[in-house]
N, C-alpha and C positions, 0 to 999 in steps of 0.2 A: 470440529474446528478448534484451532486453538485461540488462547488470546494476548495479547499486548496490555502491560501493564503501565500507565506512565507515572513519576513521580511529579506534584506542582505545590504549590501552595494552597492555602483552603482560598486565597483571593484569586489565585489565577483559576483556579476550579469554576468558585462561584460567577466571574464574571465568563468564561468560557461556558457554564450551563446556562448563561441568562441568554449569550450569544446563541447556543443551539436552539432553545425555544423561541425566540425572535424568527429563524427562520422555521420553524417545527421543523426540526432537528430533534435527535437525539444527539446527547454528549459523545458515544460510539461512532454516530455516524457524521457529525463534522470533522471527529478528528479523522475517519476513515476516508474524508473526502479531501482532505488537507494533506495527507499520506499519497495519494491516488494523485493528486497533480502535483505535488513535491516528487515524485520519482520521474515523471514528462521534464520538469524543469532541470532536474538533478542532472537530467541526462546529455540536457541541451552543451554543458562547459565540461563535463566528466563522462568517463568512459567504463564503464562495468565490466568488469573481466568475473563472470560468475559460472562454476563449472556444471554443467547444466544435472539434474538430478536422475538414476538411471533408468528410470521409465521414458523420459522425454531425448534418451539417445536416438541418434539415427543411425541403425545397425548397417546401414548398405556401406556404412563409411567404415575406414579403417583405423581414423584415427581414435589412438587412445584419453584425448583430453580433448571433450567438444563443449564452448562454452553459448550461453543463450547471448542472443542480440540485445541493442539497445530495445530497440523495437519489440522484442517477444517481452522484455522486462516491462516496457509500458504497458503493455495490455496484456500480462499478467493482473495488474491493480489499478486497469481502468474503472473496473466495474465493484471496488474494492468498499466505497460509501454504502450501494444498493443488498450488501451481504451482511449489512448490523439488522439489529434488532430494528422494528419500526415505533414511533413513540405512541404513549396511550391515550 
């Protein structure tokens, strides 16, 4: 897996890790769940044009540029929170 680096301040940090532990959260996994419904929302006023990767082609087609749905993007990173570390 890879990972996402973000840049914040040490105040937005520390009140974001107070916030994860409030809900036992890990820091990874509320931002992974604030990622997870930001891309459902994103999608709701904006349109993704993403050229899909070539394992997830569908060969029966001919076309040469086949791009993923809104919908396969959503639930790509539905389950995107459930994939962090869990807290100790």
């Amino acid at each position: 897996m890879r990972r996402l680096n973000l840049k914040m301040t040490d105040k937005q940090y520390e009140v974001f890790e107070k916030w994860a532990k409030s809900e036992s959260r890990t820091v990874e996994n509320l931002t992974a769940m604030f990622l997870s419904n930001g891309v459902e929302y994103h999608l709701v006023d904006n349109e993704a044009c993403v050229k899909k990767l070539e394992n997830d082609l569908n060969q029966s087609l001919d076309h040469k540029y086949q791009y993923y749905s809104d919908e396969e993007i959503t639930n790509l990173y539905e389950h995107l929170a459930l994939q962090q570390d869990r807290p100790d």
